[in-house]
PAGU-411846 format. One line per field, with one value per residue (C-alpha): residue number from 0; x, y, z. Coordinates in Angstrom, 3 decimals, decimal comma, m for minus. Layout:
nr = [NUM  ...] .
east = [X  ...] .
north = [Y  ...] .
up = [Z  ...] .
END
This chain:
nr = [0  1  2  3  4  5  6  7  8  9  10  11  12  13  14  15  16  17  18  19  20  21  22  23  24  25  26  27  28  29  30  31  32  33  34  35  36  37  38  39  40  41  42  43  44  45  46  47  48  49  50  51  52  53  54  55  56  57  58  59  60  61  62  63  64  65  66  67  68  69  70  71  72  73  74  75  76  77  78  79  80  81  82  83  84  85  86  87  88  89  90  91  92  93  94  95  96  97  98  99  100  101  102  103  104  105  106  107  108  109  110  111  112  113  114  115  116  117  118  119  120  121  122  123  124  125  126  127  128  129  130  131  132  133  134  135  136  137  138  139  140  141  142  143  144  145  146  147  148  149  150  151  152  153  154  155  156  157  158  159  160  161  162  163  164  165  166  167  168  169  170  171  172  173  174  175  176  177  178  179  180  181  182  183  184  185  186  187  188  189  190  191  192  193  194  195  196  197  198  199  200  201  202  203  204  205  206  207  208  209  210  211  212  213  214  215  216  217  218  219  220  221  222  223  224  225  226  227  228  229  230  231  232  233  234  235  236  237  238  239  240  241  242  243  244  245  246  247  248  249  250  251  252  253  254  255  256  257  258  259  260  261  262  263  264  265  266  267  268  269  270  271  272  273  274  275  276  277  278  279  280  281  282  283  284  285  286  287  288  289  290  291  292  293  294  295  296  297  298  299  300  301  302  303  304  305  306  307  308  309  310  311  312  313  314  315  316  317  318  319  320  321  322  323  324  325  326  327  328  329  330  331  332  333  334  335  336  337  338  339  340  341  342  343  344  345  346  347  348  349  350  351  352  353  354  355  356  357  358  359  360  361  362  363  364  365  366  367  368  369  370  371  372  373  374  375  376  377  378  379  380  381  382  383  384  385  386  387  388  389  390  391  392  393  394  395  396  397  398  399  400  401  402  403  404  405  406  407  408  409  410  411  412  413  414  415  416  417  418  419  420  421  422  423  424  425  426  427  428  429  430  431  432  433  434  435  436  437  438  439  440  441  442  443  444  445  446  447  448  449  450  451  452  453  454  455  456  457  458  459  460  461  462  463  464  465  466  467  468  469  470  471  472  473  474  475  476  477  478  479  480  481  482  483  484  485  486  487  488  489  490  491  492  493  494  495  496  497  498  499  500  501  502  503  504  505  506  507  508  509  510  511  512  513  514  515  516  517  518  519  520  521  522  523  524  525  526  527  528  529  530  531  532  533  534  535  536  537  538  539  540  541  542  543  544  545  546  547  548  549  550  551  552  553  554  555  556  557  558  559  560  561  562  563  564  565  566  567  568  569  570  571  572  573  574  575  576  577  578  579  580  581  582  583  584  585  586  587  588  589  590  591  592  593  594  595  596  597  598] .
east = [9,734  6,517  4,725  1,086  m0,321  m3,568  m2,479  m3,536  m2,147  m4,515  m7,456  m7,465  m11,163  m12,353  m14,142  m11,598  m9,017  m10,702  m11,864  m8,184  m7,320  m10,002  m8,538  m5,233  m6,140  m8,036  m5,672  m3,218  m3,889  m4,903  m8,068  m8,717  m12,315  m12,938  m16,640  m15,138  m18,507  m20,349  m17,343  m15,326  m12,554  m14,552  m13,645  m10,275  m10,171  m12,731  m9,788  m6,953  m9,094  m9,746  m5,960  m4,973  m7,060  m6,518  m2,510  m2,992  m5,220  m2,417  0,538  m1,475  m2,126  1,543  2,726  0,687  1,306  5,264  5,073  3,710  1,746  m0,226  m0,559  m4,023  m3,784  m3,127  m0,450  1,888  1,291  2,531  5,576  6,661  6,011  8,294  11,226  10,869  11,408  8,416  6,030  1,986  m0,208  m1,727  m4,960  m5,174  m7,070  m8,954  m7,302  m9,232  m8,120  m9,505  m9,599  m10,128  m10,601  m10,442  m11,290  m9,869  m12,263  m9,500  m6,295  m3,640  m0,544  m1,022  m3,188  m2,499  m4,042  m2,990  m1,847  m4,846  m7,560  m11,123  m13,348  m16,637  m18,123  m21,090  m20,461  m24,196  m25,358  m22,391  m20,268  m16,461  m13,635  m11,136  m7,671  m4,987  m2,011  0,768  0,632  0,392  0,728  m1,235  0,451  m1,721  m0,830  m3,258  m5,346  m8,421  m8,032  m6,132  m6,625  m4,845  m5,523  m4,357  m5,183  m5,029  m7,485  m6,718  m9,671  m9,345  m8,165  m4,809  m3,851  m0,216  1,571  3,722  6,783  9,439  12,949  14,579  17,850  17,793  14,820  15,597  11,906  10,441  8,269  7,032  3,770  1,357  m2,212  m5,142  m4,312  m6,657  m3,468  m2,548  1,875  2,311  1,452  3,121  6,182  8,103  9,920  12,202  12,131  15,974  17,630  14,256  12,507  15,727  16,192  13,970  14,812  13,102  13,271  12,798  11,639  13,959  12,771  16,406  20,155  21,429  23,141  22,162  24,741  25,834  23,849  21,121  18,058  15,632  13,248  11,961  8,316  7,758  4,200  3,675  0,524  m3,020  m3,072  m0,743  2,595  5,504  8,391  11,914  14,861  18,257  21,124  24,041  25,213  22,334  20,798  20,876  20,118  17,146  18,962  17,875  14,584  13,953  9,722  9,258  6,104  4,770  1,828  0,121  m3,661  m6,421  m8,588  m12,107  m10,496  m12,552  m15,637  m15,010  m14,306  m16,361  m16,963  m17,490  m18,619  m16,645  m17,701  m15,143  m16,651  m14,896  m13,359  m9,545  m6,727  m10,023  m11,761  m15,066  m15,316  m13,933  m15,168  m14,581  m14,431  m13,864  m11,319  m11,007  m13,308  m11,862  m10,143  m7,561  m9,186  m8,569  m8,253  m5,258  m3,847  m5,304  m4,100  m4,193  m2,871  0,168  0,897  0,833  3,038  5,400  7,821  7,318  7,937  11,494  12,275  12,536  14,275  12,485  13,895  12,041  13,641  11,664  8,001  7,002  8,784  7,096  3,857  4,179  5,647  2,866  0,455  1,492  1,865  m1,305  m4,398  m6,444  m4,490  m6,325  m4,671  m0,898  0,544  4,558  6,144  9,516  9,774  11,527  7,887  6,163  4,891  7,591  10,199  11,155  14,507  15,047  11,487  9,247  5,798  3,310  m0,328  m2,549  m6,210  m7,607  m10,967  m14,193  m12,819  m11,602  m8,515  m6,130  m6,224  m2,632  m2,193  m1,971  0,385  2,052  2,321  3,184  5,982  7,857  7,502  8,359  11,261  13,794  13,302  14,049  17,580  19,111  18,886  15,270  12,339  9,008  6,237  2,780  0,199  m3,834  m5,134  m7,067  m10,624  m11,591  m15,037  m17,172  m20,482  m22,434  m25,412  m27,562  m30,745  m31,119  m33,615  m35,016  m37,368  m40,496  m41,691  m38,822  m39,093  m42,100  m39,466  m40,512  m38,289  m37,303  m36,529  m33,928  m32,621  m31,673  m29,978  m27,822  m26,821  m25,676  m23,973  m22,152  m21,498  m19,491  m17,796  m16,481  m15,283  m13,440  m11,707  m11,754  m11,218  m7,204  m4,479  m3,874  m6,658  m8,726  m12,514  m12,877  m15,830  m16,579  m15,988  m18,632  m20,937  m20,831  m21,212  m25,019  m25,746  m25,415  m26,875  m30,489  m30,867  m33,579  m31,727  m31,112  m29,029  m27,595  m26,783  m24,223  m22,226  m19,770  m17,647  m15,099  m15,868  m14,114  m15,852  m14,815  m16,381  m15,283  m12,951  m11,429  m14,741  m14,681  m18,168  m18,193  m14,201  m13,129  m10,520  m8,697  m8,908  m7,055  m9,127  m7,056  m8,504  m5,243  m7,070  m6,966  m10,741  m13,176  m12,966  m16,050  m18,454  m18,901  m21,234  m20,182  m22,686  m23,749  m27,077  m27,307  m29,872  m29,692  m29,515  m26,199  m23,708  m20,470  m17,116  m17,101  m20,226  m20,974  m23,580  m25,346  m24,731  m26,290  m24,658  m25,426  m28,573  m29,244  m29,152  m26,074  m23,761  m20,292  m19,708  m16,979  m17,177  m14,386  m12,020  m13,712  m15,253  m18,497  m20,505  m24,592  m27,997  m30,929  m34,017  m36,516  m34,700  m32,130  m28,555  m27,442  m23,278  m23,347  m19,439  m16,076  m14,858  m11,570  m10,060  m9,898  m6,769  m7,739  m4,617  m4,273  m7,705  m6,543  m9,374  m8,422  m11,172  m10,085  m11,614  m14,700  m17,238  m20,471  m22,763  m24,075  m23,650  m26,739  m25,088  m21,905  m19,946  m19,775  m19,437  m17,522  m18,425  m15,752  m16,561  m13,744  m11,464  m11,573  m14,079  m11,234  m10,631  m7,074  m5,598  m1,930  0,321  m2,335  m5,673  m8,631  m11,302  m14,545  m17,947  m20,426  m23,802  m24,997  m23,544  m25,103  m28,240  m30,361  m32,874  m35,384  m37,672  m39,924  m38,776  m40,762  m38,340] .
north = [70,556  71,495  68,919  67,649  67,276  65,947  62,256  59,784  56,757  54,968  53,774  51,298  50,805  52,382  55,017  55,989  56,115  58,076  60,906  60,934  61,377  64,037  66,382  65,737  66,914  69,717  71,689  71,788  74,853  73,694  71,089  73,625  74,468  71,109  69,082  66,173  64,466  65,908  65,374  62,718  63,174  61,271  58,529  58,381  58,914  55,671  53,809  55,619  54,379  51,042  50,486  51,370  49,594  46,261  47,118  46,968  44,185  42,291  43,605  43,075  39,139  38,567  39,702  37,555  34,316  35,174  34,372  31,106  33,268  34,866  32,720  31,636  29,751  25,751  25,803  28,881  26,865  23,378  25,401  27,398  23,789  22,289  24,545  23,384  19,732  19,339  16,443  17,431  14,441  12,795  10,849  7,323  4,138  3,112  m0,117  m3,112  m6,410  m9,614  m13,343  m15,393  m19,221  m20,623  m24,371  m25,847  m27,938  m29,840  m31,073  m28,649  m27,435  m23,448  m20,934  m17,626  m14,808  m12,025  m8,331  m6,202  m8,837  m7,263  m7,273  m5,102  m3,652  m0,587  2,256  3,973  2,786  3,745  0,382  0,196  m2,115  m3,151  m4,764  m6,569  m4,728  m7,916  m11,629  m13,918  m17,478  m19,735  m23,019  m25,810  m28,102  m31,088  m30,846  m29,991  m26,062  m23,219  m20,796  m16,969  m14,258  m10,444  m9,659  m6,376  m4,650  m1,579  0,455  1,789  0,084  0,269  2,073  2,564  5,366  4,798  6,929  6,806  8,229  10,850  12,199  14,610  15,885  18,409  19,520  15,717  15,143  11,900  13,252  11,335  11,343  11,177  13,356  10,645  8,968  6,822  7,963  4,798  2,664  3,773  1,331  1,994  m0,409  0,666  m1,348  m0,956  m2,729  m3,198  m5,135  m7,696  m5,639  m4,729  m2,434  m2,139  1,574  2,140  5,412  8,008  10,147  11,846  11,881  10,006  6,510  7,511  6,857  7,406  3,808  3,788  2,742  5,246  7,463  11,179  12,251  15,542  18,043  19,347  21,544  21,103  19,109  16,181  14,480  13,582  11,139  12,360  9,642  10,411  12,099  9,765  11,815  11,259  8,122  6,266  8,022  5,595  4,760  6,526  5,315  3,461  2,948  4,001  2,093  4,170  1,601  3,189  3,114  5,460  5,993  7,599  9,414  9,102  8,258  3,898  4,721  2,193  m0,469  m3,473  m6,211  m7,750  m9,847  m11,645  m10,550  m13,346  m16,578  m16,372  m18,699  m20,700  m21,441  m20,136  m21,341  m18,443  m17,416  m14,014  m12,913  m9,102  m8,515  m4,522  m2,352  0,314  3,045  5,457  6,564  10,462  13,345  15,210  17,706  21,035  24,519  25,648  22,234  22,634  26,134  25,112  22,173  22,573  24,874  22,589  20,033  21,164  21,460  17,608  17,138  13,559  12,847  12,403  13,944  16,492  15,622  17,675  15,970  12,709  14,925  16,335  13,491  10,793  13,494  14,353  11,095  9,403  11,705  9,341  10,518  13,224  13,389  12,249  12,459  11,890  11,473  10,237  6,883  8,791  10,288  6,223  4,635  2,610  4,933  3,033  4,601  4,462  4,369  7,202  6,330  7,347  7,272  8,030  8,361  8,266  8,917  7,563  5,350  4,630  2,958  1,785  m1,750  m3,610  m3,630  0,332  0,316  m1,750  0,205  3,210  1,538  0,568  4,352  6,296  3,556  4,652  8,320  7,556  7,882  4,156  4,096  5,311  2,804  3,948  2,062  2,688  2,562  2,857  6,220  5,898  8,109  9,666  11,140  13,789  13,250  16,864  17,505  20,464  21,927  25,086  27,678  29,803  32,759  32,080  35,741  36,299  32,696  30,717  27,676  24,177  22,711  19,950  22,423  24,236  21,055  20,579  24,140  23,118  19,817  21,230  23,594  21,218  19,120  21,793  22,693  19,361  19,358  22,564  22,280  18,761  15,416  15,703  14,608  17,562  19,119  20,751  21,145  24,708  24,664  28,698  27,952  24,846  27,135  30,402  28,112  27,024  30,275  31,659  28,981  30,563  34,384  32,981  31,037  33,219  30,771  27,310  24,616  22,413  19,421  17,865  14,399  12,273  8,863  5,737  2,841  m0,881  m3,009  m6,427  m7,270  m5,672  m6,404  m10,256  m11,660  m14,661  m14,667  m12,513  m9,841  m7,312  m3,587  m0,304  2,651  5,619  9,005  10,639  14,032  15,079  13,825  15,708  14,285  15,751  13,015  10,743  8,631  7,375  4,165  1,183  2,630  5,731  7,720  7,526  11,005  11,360  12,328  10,027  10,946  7,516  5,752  3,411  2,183  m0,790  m4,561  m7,584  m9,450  m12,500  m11,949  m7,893  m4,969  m3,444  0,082  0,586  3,642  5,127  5,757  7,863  6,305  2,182  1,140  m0,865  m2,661  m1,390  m2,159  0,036  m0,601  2,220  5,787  3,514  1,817  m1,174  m1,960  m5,474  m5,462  m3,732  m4,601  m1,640  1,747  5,300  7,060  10,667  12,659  10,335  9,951  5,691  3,376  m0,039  m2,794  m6,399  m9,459  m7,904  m10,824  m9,239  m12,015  m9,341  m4,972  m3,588  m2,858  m5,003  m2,491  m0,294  3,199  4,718  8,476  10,743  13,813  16,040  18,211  20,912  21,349  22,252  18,491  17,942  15,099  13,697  11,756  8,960  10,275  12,245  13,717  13,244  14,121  11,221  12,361  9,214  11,394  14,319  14,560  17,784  19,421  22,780  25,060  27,777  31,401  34,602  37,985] .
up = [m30,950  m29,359  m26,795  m27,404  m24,131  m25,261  m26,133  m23,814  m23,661  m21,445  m22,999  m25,644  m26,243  m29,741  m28,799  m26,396  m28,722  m31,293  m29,251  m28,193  m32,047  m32,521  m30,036  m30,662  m34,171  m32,772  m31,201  m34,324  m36,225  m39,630  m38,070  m35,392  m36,973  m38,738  m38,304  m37,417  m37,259  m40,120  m42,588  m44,399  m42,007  m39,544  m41,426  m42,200  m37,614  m37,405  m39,695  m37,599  m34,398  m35,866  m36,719  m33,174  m31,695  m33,713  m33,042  m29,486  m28,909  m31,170  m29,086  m25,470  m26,714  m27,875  m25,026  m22,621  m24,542  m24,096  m20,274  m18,622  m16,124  m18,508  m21,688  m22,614  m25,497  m25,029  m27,355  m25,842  m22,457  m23,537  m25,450  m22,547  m20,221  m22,235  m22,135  m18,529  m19,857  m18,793  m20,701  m19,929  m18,803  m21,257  m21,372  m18,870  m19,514  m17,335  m16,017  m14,225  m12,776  m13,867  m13,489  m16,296  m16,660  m19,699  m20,477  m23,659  m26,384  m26,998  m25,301  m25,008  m22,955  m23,196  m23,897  m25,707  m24,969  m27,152  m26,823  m27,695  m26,766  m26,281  m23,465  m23,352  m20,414  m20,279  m17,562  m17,789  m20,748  m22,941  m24,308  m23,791  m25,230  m22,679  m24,178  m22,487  m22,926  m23,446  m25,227  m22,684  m22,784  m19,719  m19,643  m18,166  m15,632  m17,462  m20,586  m18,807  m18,353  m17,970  m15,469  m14,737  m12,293  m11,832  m15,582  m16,039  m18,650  m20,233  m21,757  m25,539  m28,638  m30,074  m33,500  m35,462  m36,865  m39,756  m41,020  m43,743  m41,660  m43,967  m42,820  m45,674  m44,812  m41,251  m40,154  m40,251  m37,285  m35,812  m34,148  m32,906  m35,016  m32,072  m29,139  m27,282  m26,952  m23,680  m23,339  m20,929  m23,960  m26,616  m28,396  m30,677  m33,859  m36,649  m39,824  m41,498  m44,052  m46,188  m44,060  m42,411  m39,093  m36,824  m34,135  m30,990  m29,318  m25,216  m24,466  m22,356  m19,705  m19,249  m20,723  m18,119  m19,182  m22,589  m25,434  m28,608  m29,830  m27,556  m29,144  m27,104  m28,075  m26,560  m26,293  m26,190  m26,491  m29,898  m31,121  m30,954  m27,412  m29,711  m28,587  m31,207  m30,744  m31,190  m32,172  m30,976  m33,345  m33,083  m29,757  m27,482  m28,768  m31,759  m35,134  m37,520  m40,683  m43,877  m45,315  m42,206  m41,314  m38,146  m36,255  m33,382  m31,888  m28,533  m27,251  m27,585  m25,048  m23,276  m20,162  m16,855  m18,873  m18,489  m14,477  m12,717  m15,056  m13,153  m15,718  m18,459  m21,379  m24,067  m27,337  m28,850  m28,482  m27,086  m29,476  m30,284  m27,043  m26,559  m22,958  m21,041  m17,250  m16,231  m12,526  m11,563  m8,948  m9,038  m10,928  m13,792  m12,549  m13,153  m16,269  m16,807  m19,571  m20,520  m17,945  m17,792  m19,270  m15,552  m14,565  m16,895  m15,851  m11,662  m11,939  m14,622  m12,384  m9,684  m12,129  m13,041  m9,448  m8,377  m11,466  m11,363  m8,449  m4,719  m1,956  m0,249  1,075  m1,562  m4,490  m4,061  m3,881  m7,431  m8,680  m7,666  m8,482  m11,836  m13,323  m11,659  m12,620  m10,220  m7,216  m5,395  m2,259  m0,845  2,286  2,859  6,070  7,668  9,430  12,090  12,904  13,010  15,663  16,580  14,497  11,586  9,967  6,559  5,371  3,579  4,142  1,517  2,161  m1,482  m1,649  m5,121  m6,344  m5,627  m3,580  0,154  0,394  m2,710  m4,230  m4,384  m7,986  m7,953  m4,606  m6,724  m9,616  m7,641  m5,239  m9,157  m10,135  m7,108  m6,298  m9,206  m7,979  m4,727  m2,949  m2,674  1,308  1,315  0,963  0,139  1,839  0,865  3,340  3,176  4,762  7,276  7,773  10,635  10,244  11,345  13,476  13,023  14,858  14,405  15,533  13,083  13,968  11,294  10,813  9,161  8,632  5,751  4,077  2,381  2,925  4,654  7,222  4,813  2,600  4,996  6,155  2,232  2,133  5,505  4,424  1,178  3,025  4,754  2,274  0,342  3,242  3,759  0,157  m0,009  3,466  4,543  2,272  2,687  4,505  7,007  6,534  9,772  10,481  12,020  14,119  13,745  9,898  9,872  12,267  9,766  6,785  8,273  9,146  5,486  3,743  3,692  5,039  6,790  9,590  12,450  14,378  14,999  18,034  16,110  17,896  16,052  17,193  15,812  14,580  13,731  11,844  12,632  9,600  7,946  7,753  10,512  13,200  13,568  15,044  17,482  17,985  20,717  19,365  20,511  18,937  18,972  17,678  17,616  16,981  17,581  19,014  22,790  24,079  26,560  30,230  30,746  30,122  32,666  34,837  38,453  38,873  37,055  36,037  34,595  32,791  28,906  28,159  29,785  27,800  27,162  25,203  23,697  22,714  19,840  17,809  18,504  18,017  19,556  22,340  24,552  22,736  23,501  22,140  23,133  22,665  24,681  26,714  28,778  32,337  33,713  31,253  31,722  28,623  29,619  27,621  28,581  27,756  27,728  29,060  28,761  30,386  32,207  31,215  32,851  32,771  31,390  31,374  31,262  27,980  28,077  28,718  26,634  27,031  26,798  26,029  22,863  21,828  21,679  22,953  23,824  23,198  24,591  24,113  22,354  21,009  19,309  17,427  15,116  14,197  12,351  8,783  9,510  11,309  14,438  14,768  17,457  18,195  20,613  22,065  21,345  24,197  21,113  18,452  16,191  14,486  12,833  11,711  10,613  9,013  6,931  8,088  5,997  7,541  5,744  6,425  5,295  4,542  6,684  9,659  9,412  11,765  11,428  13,047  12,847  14,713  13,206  15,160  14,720  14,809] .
END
């Protein structure tokens, strides 16, 4: 059998393919002289061509939506995730906190106030319904009010799926309608018996302590971005009786859109009382949108690895981060590594979005989840993060003969630039400002800017209610970076352009305008008066290995803003931090600068 050397199989574009099939029929004997452009053969190789082509683009897209690592549709992604066992995020209401008092019209001993009961608030001009998600009954002390706090609000509305059970019937699914659903709210009730039993289901994450009559129920991903509920089969759960109604209830929701809302209204009267007082304690948040294709395909292997259980660092990582969409950053450490070393402990330090630090109610919610994952000797403890932020100073010089650009205009650019800098490498636990990075960042924001001067320190923020006025406290600022022992004055009055590793911001005391600096590891309280700075008082020390600045018995009247700022001249440029700390640029801090060079 002769060879035919002249079939490619390389390219797969059309035109490719039929020029292959023109000169594979050209060089057998009976098309040798054939006008394969000028005749009707050209047509039957455009179908050949078209065939092929259609073929391979088929084959090419099967094949990628076979393998997590390739697949592209939303539907081969969930599929493959969940032969992991692993359950996609859904979407997240919003949750806020409230406190409600309520005075009765008439004399009573309790209030109800039902499961599903609406609140409105507006988030940029766009109305939202906030529900409570339980019944809950306020039982007065006298007949003259009732009063609750810590009521948690839960943005959407709730709907019901209804199903007859047929055993008969193999391929029944229970899926969920709206794929706007909220999992975390979604109960389940089997009517048996026609109507005299009514079963209440728990949903099952895992087979373990499961039974032949458990009453659980499985969610699991189905198509088109839905979820369905799967009963047991009399092995692994409790089967639903033939002809049984299933009710699936759950909450639908707007994802991060009701983030922020801060105001709530009662749009109606609650178990008849129309005078109800509403007082925000935490604003919505948590709200989010179902996970990602490219969310689903990074963290359903890692997923499967924990196994739902938190042992590694890492583990309590994915698993925090995976079933709170609102987390954007965790850090996990050992007490072994606390200052004092407390054994037995995990500490777990979250920082969720748009916000600096975490309210109770979602440490709270957190602690309950991560605790039943957790070995039974460990105890996780969450802690706030703390911020340590970055000072940037920078005098940019720029040449004017290859920009029509205004200073103002540049100083945009650079800030922008820094900006995005902070986001992509800083704004984590761990993370580390590289000061060549920062530097080449400026440089390329505008071809125009030739070259930079750019000083960068540490700073700490003491603000209510940490900074007490008119009481004197004592206060630990630790920066937890080596600091420069360069910086230093030798006598009480010292020119104010001297440079200082620690200086703050001002605040009024005794009736002047103050700042604290160091002198050769002293902290001194100083005035200014014109170029001159008088020591009004040692008020601590700076211990520079550490970066720790002790501040005792420290009384200011007053701090422009209601805080101080404490800057720190760093021993390196490079700025890390560890264990609960995120370094953050604040666009209050950065100071800018530029001069008009001709080259």
């Amino acid at each position: 059998m002769a060879v035919n050397t002249s079939i490619s199989l390389v390219g797969l574009d059309f035109d490719v393919l039929k020029s292959n099939l023109k000169n594979h029929l050209k060089n057998n004997t009976p098309f040798r002289d054939y006008d394969f452009e000028g005749s009707n053969i050209n047509v039957l190789v455009d179908l050949l061509a078209y065939n092929t082509y259609l073929n391979s683009f088929y084959t090419n897209m099967v094949s990628s939506e076979m393998f997590l690592d390739t697949a592209q549709l939303r539907d081969s992604i969930v599929s493959h995730a969940k032969e992991l066992n692993y359950l996609p995020r859904s979407y997240s209401s919003a949750r806020a906190t409230i406190t409600i008092g309520i005075t009765p019209s008439s004399s009573v001993q309790s209030v109800l106030i039902p499961k599903g009961t609406t609140f409105l608030s507006k988030v940029q001009n766009n109305n939202y319904n906030f529900v409570t998600d339980q019944n809950l009954v306020i039982n007065t002390a006298n007949a003259s009010g009732a009063y609750v706090t810590n009521l948690d609000l839960y943005e959407g509305s709730y709907v019901t799926d209804t199903f007859v059970y047929n055993t008969a019937n193999t391929s029944q699914r229970f899926a969920v309608s709206n794929p706007t659903v909220d999992l975390s709210s979604v109960t389940v009730t089997l009517i048996e018996d026609s109507g005299s039993t009514v079963q209440n289901y728990v949903r099952a994450t895992s087979l373990f302590g499961v039974t032949s009559t458990s009453k659980i129920y499985f969610i699991q991903p189905a198509e088109n971005g839905q979820y369905e509920v799967v009963f047991g089969d009399d092995i692994f759960g409790r089967k639903p009786l033939n002809g049984s109604v299933a009710v699936i209830e759950y909450r639908i929701c707007s994802g991060e859109l009701p983030n922020g809302a801060s105001t709530f209204v009662n749009d109606s009267s609650i178990d008849s009382h129309t005078n109800v007082a509403i007082t925000t304690v935490t604003s919505a948040v948590g709200g989010a949108v179902s996970e990602s294709i490219e969310s689903i395909r990074f963290n359903a292997p890692r997923a499967v690895a924990t196994q739902e259980r938190a042992v590694t660092s890492n583990d309590y990582k994915t698993l925090l981060q995976i079933q709170f969409p609102d987390i954007q950053a965790v850090n996990v450490y050992g007490g072994e590594d606390a200052d004092p070393p407390q054994y037995g402990t995990v500490f777990i330090s979250v920082d969720i979005q748009n916000a600096d630090g975490v309210p109770e109610t979602n440490k709270a919610i957190y602690r309950e989840f991560i605790k039943t994952r957790t070995p039974l000797t460990i105890t996780p403890e969450f802690i706030d993060p703390e911020f340590t932020y970055i000072d940037v100073n920078s005098i940019i010089k720029y040449n004017v003969n290859v920009t029509n650009k205004q200073i103002e205009e540049i100083k945009t650019l650079v800030r922008v630039a820094i900006n995005d800098y902070s986001d992509s490498y800083l704004n984590d636990f761990e993370s580390t400002l590289r000061y060549s990075q920062l530097v080449r960042a400026i440089d390329e924001s505008d071809t125009s800017i030739v070259s930079n001067e750019t000083n960068v320190r540490a700073l700490k923020i003491l603000s209510a209610p940490t900074l007490k006025f008119g009481t004197p406290t004592n206060y630990t600022i630790k920066f937890d970076i080596p600091l420069s022992e360069e910086h230093y004055v030798t006598s009480n009055t010292f020119n104010t352009s001297a440079l200082h590793t620690i200086e703050s911001s001002s605040f009024l005391f005794n009736g002047q305008n103050c700042v604290i600096r160091d002198n050769i590891g002293v902290l001194n309280i100083v005035t200014e008066e014109g170029s001159l700075s008088n020591i009004v008082k040692p008020i601590g020390s700076v211990d520079f290995s550490t970066g720790t600045v002790t501040i005792s018995n420290f009384n200011p009247s007053e701090a422009f803003g209601g805080r101080i700022k404490f800057y720190a001249i760093p021993a390196s440029k490079d700025i890390s931090c560890r264990k609960n700390v995120i370094l953050r640029v604040l666009e209050e801090d950065i100071n800018l600068d530029a001069e008009r060079v001709r080259e």
